[in-house]
N, C-alpha and C positions, 0 to 999 in steps of 0.2 A: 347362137353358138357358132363358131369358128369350123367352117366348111372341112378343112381338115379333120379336124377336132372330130367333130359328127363323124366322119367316113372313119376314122381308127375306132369310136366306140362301136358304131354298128360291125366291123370288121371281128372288133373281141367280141359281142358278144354270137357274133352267127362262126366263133371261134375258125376263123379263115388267118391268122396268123401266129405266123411263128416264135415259138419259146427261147431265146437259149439263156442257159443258166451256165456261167462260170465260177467252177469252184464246185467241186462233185464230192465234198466232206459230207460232215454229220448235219452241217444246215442246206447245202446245193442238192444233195440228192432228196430227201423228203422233200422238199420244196418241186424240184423234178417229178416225183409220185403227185403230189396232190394235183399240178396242173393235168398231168399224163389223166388220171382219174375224171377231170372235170371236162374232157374231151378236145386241149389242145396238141397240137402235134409240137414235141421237143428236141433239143440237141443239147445235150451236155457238155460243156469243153473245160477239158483241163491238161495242165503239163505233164500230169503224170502218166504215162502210156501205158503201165499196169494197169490201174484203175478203169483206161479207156477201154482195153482189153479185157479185162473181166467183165464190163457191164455190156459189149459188144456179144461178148457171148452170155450172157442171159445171169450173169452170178452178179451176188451183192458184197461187198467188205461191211455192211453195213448192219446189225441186229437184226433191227425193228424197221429194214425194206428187204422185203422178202422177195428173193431172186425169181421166184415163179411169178408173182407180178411185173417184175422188170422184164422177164423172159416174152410173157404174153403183149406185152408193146413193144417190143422188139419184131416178135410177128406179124403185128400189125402194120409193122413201119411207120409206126408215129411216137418212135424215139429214139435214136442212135446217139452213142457218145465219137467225139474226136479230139485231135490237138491240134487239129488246120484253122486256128483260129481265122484266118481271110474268108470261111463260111460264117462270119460273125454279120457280112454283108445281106446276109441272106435271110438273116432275123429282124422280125419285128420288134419284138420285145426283149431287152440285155439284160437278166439280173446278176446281180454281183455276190458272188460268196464266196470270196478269199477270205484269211486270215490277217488279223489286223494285230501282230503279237508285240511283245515291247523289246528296247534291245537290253545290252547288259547293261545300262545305266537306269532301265523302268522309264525310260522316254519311247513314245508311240513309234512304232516303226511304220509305216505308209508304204514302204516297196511294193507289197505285193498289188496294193489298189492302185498308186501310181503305175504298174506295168502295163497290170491291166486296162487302165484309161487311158495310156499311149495306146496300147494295141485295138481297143475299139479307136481311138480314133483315127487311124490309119485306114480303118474301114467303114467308117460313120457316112451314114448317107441321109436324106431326107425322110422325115416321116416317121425314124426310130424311136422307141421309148426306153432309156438308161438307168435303172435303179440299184442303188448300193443299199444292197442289205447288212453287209457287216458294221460292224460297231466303232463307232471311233468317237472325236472329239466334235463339239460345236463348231461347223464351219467349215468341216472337210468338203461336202460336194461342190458347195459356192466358192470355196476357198484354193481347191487343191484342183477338183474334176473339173470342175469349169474351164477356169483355161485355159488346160490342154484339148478341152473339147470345142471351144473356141476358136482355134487355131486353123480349124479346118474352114472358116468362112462360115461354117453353120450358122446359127440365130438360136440360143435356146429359147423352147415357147411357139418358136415359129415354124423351125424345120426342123427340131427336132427336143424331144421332152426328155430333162432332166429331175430325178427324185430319188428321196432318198424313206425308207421303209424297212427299219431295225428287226434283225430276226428274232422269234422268239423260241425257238426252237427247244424241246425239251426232252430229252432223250430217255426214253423207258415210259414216259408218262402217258399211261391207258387212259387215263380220261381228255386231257388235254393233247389230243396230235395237232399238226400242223393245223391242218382246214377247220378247227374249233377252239382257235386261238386270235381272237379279235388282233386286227393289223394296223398299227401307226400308219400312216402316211404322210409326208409332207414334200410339195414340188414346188419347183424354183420361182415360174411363175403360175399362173391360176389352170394355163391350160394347159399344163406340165401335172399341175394336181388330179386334173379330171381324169385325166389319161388311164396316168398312174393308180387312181384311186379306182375307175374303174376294170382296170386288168384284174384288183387283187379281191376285187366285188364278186367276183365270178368265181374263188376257189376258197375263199373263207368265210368264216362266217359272220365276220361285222368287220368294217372296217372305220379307222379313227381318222375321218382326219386333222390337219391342224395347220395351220397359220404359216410354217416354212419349213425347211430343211432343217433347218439349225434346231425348231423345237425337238424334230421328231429327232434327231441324235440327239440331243438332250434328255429325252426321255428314255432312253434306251439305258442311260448311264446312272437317271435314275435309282432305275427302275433295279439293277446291281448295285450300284452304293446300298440301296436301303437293305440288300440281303448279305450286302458284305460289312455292314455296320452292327445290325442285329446276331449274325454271327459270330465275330467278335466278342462282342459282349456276353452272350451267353457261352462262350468260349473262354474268358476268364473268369466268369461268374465260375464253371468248372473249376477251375482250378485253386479258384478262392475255398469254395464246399470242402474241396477234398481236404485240403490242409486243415478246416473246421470239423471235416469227419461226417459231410451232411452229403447224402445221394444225390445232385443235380437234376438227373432222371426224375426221380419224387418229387422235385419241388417243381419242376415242368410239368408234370401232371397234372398235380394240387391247383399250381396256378392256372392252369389250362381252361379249371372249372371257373372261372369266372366268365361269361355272357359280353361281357364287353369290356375294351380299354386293354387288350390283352393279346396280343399273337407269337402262339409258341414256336418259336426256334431249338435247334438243338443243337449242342455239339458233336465235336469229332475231330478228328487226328489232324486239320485243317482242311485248306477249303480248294477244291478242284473243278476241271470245266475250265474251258477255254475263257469263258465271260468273266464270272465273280472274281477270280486272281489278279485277271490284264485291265479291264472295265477302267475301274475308278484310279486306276492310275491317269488314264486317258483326260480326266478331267483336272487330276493334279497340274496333268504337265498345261494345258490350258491357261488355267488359274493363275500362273505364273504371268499372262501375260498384261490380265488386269489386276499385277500386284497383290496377290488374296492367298493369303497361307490358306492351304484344306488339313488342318490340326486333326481333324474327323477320322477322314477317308485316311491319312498316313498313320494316323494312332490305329483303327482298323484294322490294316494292312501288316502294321508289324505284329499283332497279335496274332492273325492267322498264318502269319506265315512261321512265325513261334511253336506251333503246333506239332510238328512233325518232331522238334526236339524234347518238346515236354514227352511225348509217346515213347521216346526213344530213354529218357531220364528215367521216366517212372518203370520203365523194363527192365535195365542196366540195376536200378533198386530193389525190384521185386526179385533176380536173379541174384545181385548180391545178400538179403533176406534167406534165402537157403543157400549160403554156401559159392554160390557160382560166378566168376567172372565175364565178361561181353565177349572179351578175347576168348577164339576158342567156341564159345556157341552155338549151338544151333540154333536156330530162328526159323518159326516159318510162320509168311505173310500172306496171312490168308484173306486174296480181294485186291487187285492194282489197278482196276479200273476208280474212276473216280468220284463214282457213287453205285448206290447198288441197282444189278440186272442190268447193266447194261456193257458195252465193250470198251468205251470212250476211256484212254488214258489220258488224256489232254491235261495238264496241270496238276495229274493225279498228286497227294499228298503220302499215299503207297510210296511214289517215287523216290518221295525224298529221306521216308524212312528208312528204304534199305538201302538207301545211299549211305545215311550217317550210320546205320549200324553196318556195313562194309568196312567203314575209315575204322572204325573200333574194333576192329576183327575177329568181327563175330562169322559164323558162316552163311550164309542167306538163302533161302528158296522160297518161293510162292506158289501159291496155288490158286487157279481162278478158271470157274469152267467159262467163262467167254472170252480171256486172254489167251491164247494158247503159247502164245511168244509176246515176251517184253523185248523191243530193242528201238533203236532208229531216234532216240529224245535229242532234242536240241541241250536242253541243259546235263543231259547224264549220256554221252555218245559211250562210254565204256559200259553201260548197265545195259547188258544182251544174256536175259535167261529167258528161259521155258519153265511154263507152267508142269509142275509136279503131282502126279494123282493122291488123292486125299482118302489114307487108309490110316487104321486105328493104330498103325505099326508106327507109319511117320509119325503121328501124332507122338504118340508114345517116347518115342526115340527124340524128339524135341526139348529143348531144353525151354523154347518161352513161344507160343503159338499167338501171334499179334494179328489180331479183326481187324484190321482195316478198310474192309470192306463189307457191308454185311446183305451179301446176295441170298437173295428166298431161300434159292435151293440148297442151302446147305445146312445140314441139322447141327445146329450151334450147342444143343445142349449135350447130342454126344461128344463134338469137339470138346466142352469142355469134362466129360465122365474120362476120355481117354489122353489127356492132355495132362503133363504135370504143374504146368502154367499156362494162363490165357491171359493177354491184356486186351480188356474189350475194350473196342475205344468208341463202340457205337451202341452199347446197350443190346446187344446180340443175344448176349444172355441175362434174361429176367429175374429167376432165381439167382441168391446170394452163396456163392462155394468161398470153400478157403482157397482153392487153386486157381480164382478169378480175379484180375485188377482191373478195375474201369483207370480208361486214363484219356 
């Protein structure tokens, strides 16, 4: 083995070197918890000086990382966050977790990993190991990191290790956290892998790895095409039932019981999370380049993203049904995160519901006890409300009470006893009322 090589793994694992993690969202900061837990010392960095600030003084933005854990390594002094990214020189190990989002044409946007890859390498020194965890196309680290990290004289492999190791991060999920979520790994060259492979050996619990860079962002994208394919399908399968008069929910169930050849998905008001939306577009725009229509992944795509209007048709129907116009309505959306129990709006499909019921001038309000404020969206910059308390009066006084999100804690079955309309869009409520629409 390669003398360097040797002295970086005995280094991790007698954990004598430094973390930093850029990009301190829903996938930088657990990723910061589980190393902080396995006994390395970390630094956080990111642009947002809020965020540095809140995690500097011991608070979370975060759910499911709980600020009295961050508080108590903070005490310890083996974890502060900054935005003096030139301490980048002073870490051993880089991981990357920006945001990889699309622009207005659904073509990959790179800024944010290109920034950041000029900015390490301004600071790159011998002996570093650089891994991008965000999600993108076949090709980015070799293709895009590379030779900006090149530029410095470095050597990848030799003086310093490139890889690339797709997040899997999953937010609310008690059985699967970060450290019990086997880890892809692929490095540029062999001793790029070892490196790599062995940092992420020491804080999870299996690690994959694989043949290059380019598999392991392949698999990544995978690994969301297949949940944004099955989605779809069973997302028009809905809609196909309805119009036959057949419950979707029942027939998921029925079919559930089958042992093999079978994995239930389910519908809902479309499909949210930073991943399954942006994902397989990443590989459309790719595909372009060895000529290859993805008929799949775009037929997919335009059904989920269908979804927020079907929710918004079948409500407009069920108010016109007794009497009532959109214009004028009251609406209340209850749930804007974008899946249940947890805080994450990222591509919520909430969004885009009371976006289009706003254009129809209906009145709008939400309610979600982990949102306490909607604002700040790249695609909706005028959509700035506050979560509204959920009593039997609102309810009442509403004209069509829309589930878009269906968190534990809320007793769905008295929303619908006090509500004059519900459109469930997630099977919230089990029992069949006249004042309940699955949609």
């Amino acid at each position: 083995m390669n003398q360097k090589v040797s002295n970086f793994l005995k280094r991790i694992n007698k954990r004598e070197i430094k973390v930093g993690v850029i990009g301190l969202g829903y996938v930088g900061l657990p990723l910061v918890r589980i190393f902080l837990q396995k006994g390395f010392e970390v630094v956080g960095f990111d642009i947002d000086r809020r965020k540095v600030e809140w995690l500097n003084q011991g608070k979370s933005y975060i759910l499911h990382v709980r600020a009295e854990e961050l508080k108590s390594y903070l005490d310890q002094g083996k974890f502060r966050a900054t935005a003096d990214f030139s301490e980048l020189a002073g870490m051993d190990a880089i991981l990357i977790c920006v945001p990889t989002p699309l622009d207005a044409h659904r073509n990959p946007d790179l800024t944010f990993v290109i920034q950041t890859t000029e900015t390490i390498a301004r600071y790159l020194r011998p002996g570093q190991l650089v891994v991008l965890e965000s999600t993108t196309y076949p090709g980015t680290t070799d293709e895009v990191m590379l030779p900006i990290l090149a530029r410095t004289g470095l050597k990848v492999g030799e003086d310093f290790y490139l890889a690339y190791s797709p997040e899997r991060e999953n937010p609310g999920d008690k059985n699967f956290s970060t450290e019990k979520i086997p880890k892809v790994v692929g490095g540029l060259t062999r001793h790029c892998l070892e490196v790599a492979r062995a940092l992420y050996d020491e804080v999870v619990v299996k690690t994959v790895p694989v043949s290059s860079t380019r598999v392991a962002e392949a698999t990544k994208l995978l690994e969301n095409i297949f949940r944004s394919v099955n989605i779809a399908m069973v997302n028009e399968m809905k809609m196909i039932f309805d119009r036959l008069g057949i419950d979707i929910w029942e027939v998921i169930e029925a079919a559930s019981t089958k042992p093999f050849g079978f994995m239930p998905f389910y519908p809902g008001p479309g499909y949210g999370g930073h991943c399954i939306p942006v994902d397989p577009f990443y590989l459309t725009w790719k595909a372009k380049e060895v000529d290859f229509p993805t008929k799949f992944i775009e037929l997919a795509g335009e059904i989920n993203t269908r979804m927020p209007y079907y929710v918004v048709d079948r409500t407009i129907e069920a108010l016109n049904a007794r009497g009532k116009a959109i214009n004028g309505a009251k609406i209340l959306v209850l749930g804007i995160a974008y899946k249940k129990d947890v805080d994450d709006q990222r591509e919520s499909p909430a969004l885009k519901i009371i976006s289009l019921f706003k254009k129809r001038g209906a009145r709008v309000s939400y309610h979600d006890p982990y949102v306490p404020h909607s604002f700040g969206h790249r695609e909706y910059p005028d959509l700035d409300l506050k979560s509204v308390p959920l009593t039997a009066r609102r309810l009442r006084q509403s004209d069509a009470v829309v589930i878009a999100t269906d968190h534990s804690i809320i007793d769905y079955n008295w929303v619908a006893r006090n509500s004059p309309l519900v459109i469930d869009t997630r099977n919230a409520i089990k029992k069949k009322r006249k004042n309940v629409i699955k949609a």
